[in-house]
N, C-alpha and C positions, 0 to 999 in steps of 0.2 A: 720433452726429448723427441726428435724424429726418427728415433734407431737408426740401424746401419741402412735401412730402404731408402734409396734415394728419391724415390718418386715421394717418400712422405716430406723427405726434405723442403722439395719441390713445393708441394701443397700448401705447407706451412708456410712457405716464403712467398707465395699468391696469396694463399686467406690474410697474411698481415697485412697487404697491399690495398686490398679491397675493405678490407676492415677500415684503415684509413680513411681510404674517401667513402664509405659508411657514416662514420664519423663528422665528417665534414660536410657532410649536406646530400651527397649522391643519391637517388632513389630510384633510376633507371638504368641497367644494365642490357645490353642488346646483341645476343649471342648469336652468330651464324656460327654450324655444325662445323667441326675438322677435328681434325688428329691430335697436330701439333702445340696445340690450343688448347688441350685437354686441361691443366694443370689453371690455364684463367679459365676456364669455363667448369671446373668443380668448386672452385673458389666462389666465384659468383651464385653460383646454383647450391651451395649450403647456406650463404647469407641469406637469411630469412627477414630481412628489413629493404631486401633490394625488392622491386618489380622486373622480374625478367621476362624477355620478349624475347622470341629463338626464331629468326627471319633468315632464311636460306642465301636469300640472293645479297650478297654484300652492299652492293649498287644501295639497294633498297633499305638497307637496316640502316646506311650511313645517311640516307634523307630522313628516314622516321628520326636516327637520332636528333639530327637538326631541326626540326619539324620539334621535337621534346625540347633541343634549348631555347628555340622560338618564343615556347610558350613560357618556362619557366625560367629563364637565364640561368640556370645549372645545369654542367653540363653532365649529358647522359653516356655511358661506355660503349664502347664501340668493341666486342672482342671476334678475332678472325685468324685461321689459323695461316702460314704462311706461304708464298710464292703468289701468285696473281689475284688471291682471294684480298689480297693485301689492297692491289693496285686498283680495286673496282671502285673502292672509298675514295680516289681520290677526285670527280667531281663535285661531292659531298664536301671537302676538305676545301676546295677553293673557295666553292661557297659559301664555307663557316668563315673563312676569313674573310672574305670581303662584305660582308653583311656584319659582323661584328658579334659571333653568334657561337658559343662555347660548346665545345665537344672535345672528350680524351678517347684517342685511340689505342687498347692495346693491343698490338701486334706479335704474333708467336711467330720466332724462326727458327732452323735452322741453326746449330753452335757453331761458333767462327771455325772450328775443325772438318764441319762440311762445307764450308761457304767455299765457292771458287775451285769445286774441284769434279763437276757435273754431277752431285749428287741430285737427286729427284728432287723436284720443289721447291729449289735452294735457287733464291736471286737477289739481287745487291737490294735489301732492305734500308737500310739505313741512309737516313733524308731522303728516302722515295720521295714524299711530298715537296721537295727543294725547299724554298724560303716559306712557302705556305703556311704549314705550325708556326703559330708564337712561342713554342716550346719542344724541342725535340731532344728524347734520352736516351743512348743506347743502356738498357739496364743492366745487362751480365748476367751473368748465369747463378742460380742459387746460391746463396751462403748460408750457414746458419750461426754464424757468431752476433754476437746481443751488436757488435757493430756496424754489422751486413744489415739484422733486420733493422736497426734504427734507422739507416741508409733510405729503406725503404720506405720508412713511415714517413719522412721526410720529402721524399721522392713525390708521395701520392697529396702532400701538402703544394707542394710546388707545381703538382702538375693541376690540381683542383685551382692554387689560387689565379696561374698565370690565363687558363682557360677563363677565368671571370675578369681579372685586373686588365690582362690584355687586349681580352674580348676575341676569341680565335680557338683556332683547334689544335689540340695538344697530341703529340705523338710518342709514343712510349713503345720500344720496342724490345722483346722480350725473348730471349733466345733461350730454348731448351733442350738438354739429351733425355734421351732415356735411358730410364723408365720414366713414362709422364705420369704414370697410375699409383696413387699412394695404398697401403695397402686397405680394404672395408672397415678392418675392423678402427685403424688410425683416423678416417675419415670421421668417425664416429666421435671421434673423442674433439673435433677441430668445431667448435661449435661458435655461434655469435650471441653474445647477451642479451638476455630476454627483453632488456628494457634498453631503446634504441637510444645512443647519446644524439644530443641535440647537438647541432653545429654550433661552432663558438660566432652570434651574431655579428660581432666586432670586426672579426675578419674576412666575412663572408657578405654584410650586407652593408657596411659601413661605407658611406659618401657623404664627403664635405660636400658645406653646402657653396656654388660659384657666386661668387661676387662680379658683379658689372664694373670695369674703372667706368672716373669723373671721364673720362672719356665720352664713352658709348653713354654714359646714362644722360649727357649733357646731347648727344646727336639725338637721343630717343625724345627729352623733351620737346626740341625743336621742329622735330619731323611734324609737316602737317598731312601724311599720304607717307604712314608706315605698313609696309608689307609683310606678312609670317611665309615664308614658305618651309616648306618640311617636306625633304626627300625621306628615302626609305630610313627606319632607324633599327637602334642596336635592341637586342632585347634588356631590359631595364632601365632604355633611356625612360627618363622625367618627361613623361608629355603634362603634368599638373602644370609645373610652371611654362611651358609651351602655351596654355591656357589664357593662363594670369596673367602675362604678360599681353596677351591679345585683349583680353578683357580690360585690361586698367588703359590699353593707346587706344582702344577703340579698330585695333587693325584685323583687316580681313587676314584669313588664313587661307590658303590653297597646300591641298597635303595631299603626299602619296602614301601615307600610314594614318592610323587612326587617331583623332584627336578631338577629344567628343568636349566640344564648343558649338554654341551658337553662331560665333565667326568664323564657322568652315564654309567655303564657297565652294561648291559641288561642280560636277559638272565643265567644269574650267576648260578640258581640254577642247570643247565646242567653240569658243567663243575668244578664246586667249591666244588664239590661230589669225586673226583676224588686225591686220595691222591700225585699224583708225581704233580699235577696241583697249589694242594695246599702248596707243598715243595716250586716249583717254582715261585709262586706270595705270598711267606709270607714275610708281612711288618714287618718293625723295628719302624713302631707307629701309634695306632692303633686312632683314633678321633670319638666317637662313639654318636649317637646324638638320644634323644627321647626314646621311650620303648622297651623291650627288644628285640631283632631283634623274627621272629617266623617260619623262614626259615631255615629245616634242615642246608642246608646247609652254610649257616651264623656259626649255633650251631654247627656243624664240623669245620670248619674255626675256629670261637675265641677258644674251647678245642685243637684244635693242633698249634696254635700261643702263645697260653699262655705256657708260660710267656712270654711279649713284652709290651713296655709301651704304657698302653691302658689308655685312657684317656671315662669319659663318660658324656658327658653333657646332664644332664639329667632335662626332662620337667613336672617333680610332684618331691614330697619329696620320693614316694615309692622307695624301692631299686628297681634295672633293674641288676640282673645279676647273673642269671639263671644256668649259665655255670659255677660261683663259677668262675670268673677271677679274677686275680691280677689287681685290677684297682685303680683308682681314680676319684672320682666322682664330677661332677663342677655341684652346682645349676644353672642352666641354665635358665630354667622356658622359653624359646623360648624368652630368649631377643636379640636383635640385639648384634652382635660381633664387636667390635672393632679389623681390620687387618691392622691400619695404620703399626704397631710394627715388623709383620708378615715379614721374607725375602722373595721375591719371588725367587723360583727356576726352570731357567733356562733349563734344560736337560728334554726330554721327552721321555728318554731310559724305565723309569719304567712305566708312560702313555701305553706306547705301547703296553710294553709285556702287558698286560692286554687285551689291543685292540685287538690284534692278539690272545690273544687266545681265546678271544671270536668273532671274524672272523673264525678262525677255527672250532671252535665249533658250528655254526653257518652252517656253510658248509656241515660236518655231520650231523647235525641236518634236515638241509632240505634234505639229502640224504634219511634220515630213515624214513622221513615222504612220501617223495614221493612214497618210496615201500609200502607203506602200504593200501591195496584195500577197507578193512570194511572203512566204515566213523568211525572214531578217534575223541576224546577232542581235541587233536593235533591238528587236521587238521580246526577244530573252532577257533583256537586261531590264527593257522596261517593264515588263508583264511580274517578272520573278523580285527583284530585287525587293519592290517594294513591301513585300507579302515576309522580310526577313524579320527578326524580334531580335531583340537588346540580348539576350537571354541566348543566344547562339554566334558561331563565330563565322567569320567568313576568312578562306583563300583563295585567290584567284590566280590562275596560271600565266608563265610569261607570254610571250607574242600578241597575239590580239586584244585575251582577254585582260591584261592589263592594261590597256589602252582603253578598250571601253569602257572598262568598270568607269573608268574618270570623263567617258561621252557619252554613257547613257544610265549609268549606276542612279538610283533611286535610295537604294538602303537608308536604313533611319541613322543620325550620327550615335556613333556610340558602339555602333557593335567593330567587335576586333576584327581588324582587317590584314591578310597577313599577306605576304609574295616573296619570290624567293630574286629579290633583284640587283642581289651581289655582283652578278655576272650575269643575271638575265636566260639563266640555260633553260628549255624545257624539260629535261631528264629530272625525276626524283619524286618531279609534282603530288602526286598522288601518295607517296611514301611520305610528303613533307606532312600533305594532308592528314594521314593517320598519326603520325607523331604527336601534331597539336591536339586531335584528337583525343590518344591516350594520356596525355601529360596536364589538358584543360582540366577534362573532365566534366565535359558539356558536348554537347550536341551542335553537329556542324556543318557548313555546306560547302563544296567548292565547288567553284565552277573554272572549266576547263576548255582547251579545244580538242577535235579529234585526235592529231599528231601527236599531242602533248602524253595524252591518255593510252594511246598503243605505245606508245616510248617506253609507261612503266606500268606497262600491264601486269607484272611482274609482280606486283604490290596486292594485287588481288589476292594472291595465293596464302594474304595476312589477314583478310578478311572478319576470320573469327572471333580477333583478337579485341575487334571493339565492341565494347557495350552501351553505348550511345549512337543514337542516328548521326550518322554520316553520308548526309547526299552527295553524290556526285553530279553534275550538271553536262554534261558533254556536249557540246557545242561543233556538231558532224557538219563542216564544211566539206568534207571531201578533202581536205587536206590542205598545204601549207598557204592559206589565201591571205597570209602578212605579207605574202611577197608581191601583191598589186600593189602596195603603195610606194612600191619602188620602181627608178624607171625601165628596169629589167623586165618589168612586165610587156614591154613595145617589143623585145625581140620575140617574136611569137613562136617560131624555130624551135628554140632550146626552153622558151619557159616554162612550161608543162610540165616536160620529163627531169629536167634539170633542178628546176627550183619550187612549184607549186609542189610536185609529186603526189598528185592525187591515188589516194587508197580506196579501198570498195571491201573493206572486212565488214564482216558482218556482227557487229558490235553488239546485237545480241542474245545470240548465239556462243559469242566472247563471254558472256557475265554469265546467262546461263549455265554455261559450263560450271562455273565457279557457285553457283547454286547463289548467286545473289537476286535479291530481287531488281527487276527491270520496269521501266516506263519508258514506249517513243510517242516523241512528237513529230508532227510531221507539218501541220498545217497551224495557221493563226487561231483560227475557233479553238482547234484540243487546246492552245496553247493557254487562251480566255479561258477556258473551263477547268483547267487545272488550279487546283489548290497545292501548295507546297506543305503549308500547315496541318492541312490534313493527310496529306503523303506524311509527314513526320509521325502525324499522332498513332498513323498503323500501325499496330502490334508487331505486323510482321514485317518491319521495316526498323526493324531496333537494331540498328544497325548497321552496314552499310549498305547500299540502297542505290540504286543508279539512274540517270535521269536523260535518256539522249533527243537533243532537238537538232532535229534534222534541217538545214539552213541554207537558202540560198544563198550563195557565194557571190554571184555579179553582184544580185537585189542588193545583201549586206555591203560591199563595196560603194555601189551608187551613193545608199544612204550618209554612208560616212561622210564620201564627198562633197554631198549637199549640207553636211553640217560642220566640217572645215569652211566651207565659203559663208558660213551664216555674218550676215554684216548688219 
């Protein structure tokens, strides 16, 4: 019984809700402070089976969450009380959708008796996000008939399963009066079972497995120069059979996510720029797996390959294909592949060439970098990456440094590689960062650019929360130097202020503040003389930890250019 108090009423009809997705797999709940919100956020905060994180800045709780589905493909809560604390989620929100990447949002409002009538805090909640959620509910206001709460328990069914079957982020909007406050002593008696129910596996982790038609397995035979490519994917795609299938044709892999084979060809984006390079390793079928690739040179590659049978097994219903190829599309959804059917092929004449020319490439590569005397992004990528272990995870931020990771990344194959390249924003980065963080439960590094890093500075203020090393890499250009490789850079006029928009913060003075520990670099030697693994193994570095290498902008420009023209 809730008595005549309505806020127990209230309480009761959020603890069922949460109960549910308890139930069903949840284990991350992500409270920024408010009012209105009170009634999901005592719900959450008496579940004793949740992990809660109470992140201030909305912006920032909505990437940690994401940053949590990333790593686990369940999605994590989002609760925030309502008017603009609402609207801060929603660069987080486009990104869960276009990345494929499960998050439920509960939103507290206002009761349709204040909406539209200038009460305080009160704005058109409902479909904020527009099409974006694969799932959106306006809930209503408490009930407490056995009909209302079953309503609910159902509700938190539908919204857990579509956030995962979908692959997307769920919205749930939750309108409350008051009294939000149930009374102490009822609080008390609202309690969650000692002993947590296990999700039903069936409907939480269950995928058939895809069969190939006589189709494609008849083009796969035949192929003498089959290609894997793998743009970004969803959390719980199948990279095993992404594997097995490279392993049994013998075909090179080029990937913008992790797929820890011996047929991954590193480095590609050097050398795959280069059109006799691109004559000489163009396949006769293409296997294309996940979202659209976001790598120039990927997007040169499939325009001079097409036409060639491209196959695209793709992990959401959106289209992936960008370039306007000749393809065909296999609902994939990251289900396990069936390669009993699959011939294996014997010759590793087309392996090779691949191999050697990225040995080659390679070879020049380190030539070009060694002349070069400024400290370089270059020389960050190549000094650092290599010094990464299997046993730690990597994310890399968009603009630059996801372009280099793929022109000068070293890292061993195998360690997780993460990005946020739904839509490619730099906002969240560092929030996305601590999510994978708190959700792996392992120790981690990202590396970033300056811009990216002052975008969500904000994330620092979360600092505490981790218990594992978490580096940050900061890669201080001076500010927005993606925009030299564009030809905007020739109008000298307006480039500067307009589009590089060079900063001069004092980065660490910034961390300081925040009582994190700091490291700069500034020059090539400190850069040779740093150890990353031993920065890890510091006692006082358990935690997160910050790393700024201070980089010349033209120097790092040059070099790139000289390894776009590598022939």
């Amino acid at each position: 019984m809730t008595s005549s108090n309505p806020g127990n009423l209230v309480f009761n009809w959020t603890a069922t809700f949460f109960r549910t997705l308890q139930q069903l797999g949840v284990q991350h709940v992500i409270i920024s402070p408010g009012s209105r919100s009170t009634p999901l956020t005592l719900a959450a905060a008496t579940n004793k089976h949740f992990q809660k994180h109470v992140i201030l800045d909305e912006r920032s709780a909505a990437f940690t969450a994401l940053g949590i589905g990333k790593a686990t493909n369940t999605p994590a809560v989002l609760i925030c009380t309502s008017g603009t604390a609402v609207a801060n989620y929603y660069p987080a929100v486009i990104e869960a959708r276009k990345s494929g990447v499960p998050i439920i949002l509960a939103t507290a409002d206002r009761p349709p008796n204040r909406r539209a009538t200038g009460a305080n805090q009160a704005i058109d909640q409902l479909k904020i996000f527009g099409d974006y959620p694969v799932f959106f509910h306006e809930v209503g206001e408490a009930g407490n008939s056995e009909e209302d709460l079953e309503r609910l328990e159902i509700l938190g069914q539908q919204a857990f399963e579509a956030s995962k079957n979908k692959r997307g982020p769920v919205h749930l909007n939750f309108p409350f009066r008051k009294p939000l406050e149930p009374d102490p002593k009822y609080l008390q008696t609202i309690s969650t079972p000692d002993k947590k129910e296990q999700p039903d596996s069936d409907k939480t982790t269950y995928k058939e497995t895809q069969h190939l038609s006589d189709g494609l397995l008849n083009k796969i035979s035949k192929a003498q120069n089959p290609l894997i490519i793998v743009g970004p994917l969803a959390p719980g795609d199948n990279t095993d059979s992404i594997r097995a299938i490279a392993e049994k044709i013998n075909a090179p892999i080029i990937a913008e996510s992790n797929i820890d084979s011996k047929h991954v060809i590193k480095q590609f984006s050097g050398f795959l720029r280069n059109e006799q390079n691109l004559e000489n390793l163009a396949p006769d079928l293409i296997l294309r797996f996940g979202f659209q690739p976001t790598a120039k040179s990927i997007e040169i590659g499939l325009e001079q390959w097409n036409p060639v049978y491209h196959y695209h097994f793709a992990s959401t219903h959106a289209l992936q294909n960008a370039t306007l190829s000749e393809i065909s599309s296999i609902p994939w959804f990251g289900r396990p592949i069936a390669t009993d059917k699959i011939h294996s092929k014997n010759s590793d004449q087309w392996l090779n060439k691949w191999k050697e020319t990225k040995s080659d490439y390679q070879e020049y590569a380190n030539k070009q970098i060694t002349e070069e005397s400024p400290l370089t992004d270059g020389h960050v990528y190549d000094h650092l990456t290599p010094q990464l272990t299997r046993d730690l995870f990597l994310m890399v931020s968009n603009s630059f440094p996801a372009r280099d990771i793929n022109l000068f990344g070293k890292q061993p194959t195998g360690i997780p590689l993460y990005l946020n390249r739904g839509t490619s924003g730099i906002d969240g980065i560092t929030s996305t960062a601590f999510g994978l963080s708190l959700a792996l439960d392992k120790a981690g590094v990202l590396i970033t650019g300056d811009l990216a890093f002052l975008h969500d500075s904000n994330a620092l203020l979360n600092q505490q929360k981790l218990k594992l090393p978490l580096v940050i890499i900061v890669i201080n250009n001076s500010g927005g130097s993606i925009f030299r490789m564009l030809p905007i850079e020739q109008h000298e006029k307006y480039f500067t202020d307009y589009f590089e928009t060079p900063q001069s913060v004092d980065i660490r003075q910034m961390v300081q503040a925040h009582d994190i520990p700091f490291h700069s670099i500034e020059t090539f030697s400190e850069l040779h003389d740093f150890s990353l693994q031993r920065w890890m193994r510091n006692s006082n570095n358990n935690g997160l930890s910050i790393i700024e290498c201070k980089t010349d902008a033209d120097a790092s420009m040059k070099l790139r250019k000289k390894l776009w023209k590598y022939s």
